[in-house]
C-alpha positions in Angstrom: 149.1 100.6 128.2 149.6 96.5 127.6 150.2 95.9 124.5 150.1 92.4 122.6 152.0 92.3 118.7 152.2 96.4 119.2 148.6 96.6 119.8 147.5 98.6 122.5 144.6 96.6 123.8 142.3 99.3 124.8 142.7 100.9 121.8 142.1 97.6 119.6 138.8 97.2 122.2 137.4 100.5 121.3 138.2 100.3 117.6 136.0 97.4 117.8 133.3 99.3 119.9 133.0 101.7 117.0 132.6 99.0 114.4 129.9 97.7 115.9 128.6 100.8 116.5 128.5 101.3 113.2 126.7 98.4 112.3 124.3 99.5 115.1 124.1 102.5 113.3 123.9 101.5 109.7 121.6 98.0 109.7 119.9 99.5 113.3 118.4 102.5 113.1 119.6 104.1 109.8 118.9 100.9 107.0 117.3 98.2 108.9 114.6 97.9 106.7 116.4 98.2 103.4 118.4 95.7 104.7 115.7 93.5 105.4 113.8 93.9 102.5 117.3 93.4 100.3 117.5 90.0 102.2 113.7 89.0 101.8 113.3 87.7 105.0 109.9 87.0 105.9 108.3 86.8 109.8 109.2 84.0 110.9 113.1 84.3 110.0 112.7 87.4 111.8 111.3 86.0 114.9 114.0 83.6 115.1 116.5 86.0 114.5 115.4 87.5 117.7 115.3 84.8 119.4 118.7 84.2 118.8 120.1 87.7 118.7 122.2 87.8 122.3 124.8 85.1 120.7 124.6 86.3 117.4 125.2 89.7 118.7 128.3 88.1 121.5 129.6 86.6 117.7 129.4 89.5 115.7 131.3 91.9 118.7 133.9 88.8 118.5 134.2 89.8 114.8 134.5 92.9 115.6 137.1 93.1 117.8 139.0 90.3 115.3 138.7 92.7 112.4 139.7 95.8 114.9 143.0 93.7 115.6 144.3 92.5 112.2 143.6 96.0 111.0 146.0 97.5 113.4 148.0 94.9 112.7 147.9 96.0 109.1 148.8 99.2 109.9 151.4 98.4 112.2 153.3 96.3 109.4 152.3 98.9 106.4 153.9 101.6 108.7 151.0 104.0 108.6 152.3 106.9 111.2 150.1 109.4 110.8 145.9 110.0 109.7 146.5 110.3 106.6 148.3 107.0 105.6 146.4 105.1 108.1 142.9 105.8 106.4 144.5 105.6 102.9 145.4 102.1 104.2 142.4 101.3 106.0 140.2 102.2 102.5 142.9 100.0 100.4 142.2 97.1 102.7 138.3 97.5 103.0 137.7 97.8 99.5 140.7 94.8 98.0 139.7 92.2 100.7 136.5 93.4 102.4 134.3 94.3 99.2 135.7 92.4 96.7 135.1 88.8 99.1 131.5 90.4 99.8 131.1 90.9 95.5 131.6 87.1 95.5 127.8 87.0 96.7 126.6 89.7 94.4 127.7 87.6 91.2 127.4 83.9 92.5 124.2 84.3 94.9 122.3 86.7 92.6 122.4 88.6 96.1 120.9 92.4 95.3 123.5 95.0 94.3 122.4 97.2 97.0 123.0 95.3 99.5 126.4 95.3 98.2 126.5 98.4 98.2 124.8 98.8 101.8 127.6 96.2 103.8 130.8 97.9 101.5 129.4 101.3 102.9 128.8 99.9 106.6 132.3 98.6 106.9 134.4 100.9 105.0 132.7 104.0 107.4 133.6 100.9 110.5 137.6 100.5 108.7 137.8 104.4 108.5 136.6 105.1 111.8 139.1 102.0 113.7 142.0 103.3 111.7 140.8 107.0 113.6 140.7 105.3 117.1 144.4 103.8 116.3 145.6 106.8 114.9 144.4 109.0 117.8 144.9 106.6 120.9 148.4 106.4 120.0 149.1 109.7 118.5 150.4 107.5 115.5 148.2 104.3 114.0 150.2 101.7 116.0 153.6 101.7 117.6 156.4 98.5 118.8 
């Protein structure tokens, strides 16, 4: 498999599958309107939103697969070989950069603390399940 840095490309494109599944999952069908009603959008921001949800949704997949390939890059340079390390990692990164950044809008936005709580849970469930996919695409989370 082509690799680029020591990422294998089809496995950096399916961790970022999953993480957008996840968000499919979480802010779709499971908590879309908590979600909603944490962000107190009304009608009409919702009808725009939809209007404009095939490039928001081409952006957010871009994210994804941006936030698939520095966390396998992560990995690669914190030499997680095996399961275990590599989701001890991928929690240590979610949680120090991910939810910490994310806090930023809990204390300076008056943003609600579940929604906090809602987008930590969403991505660290998304870092968990990429550092799976690079873990088990390559029998080890990333090799030279």
């Amino acid at each position: 498999m082509p690799r680029i840095l020591g990422l294998n490309i089809l496995a950096t494109l399916v961790a970022a599958i999953v993480l957008y599944l996840a968000g499919f999952i979480f802010y779709g069908l499971l908590f879309a309107d908590l979600w909603i009603g944490l962000w107190g959008f009304t009608e009409a921001e919702l009808a725009a939103a939809e209007s404009a949800a095939g490039p928001s949704m081409a952006i957010g997949f871009a994210l994804s697969v941006a936030m698939a390939a520095f966390l396998g890059l992560a990995l690669k340079a914190l030499n997680a070989d095996d399961l275990g390390s590599a989701l001890k990692w991928a929690v240590f990164l979610c949680v120090g950069f991910c939810v910490t950044t994310m806090a930023y809008d809990t204390v300076y936005a008056q943003q609600h603390i579940l929604l906090l709580v809602l987008d930590s849970a969403h991505l660290l469930t998304g870092f968990l399940a990429m550092a799976a996919v690079f873990t088990f695409m390559d029998k080890v989370a990333v090799k030279d």
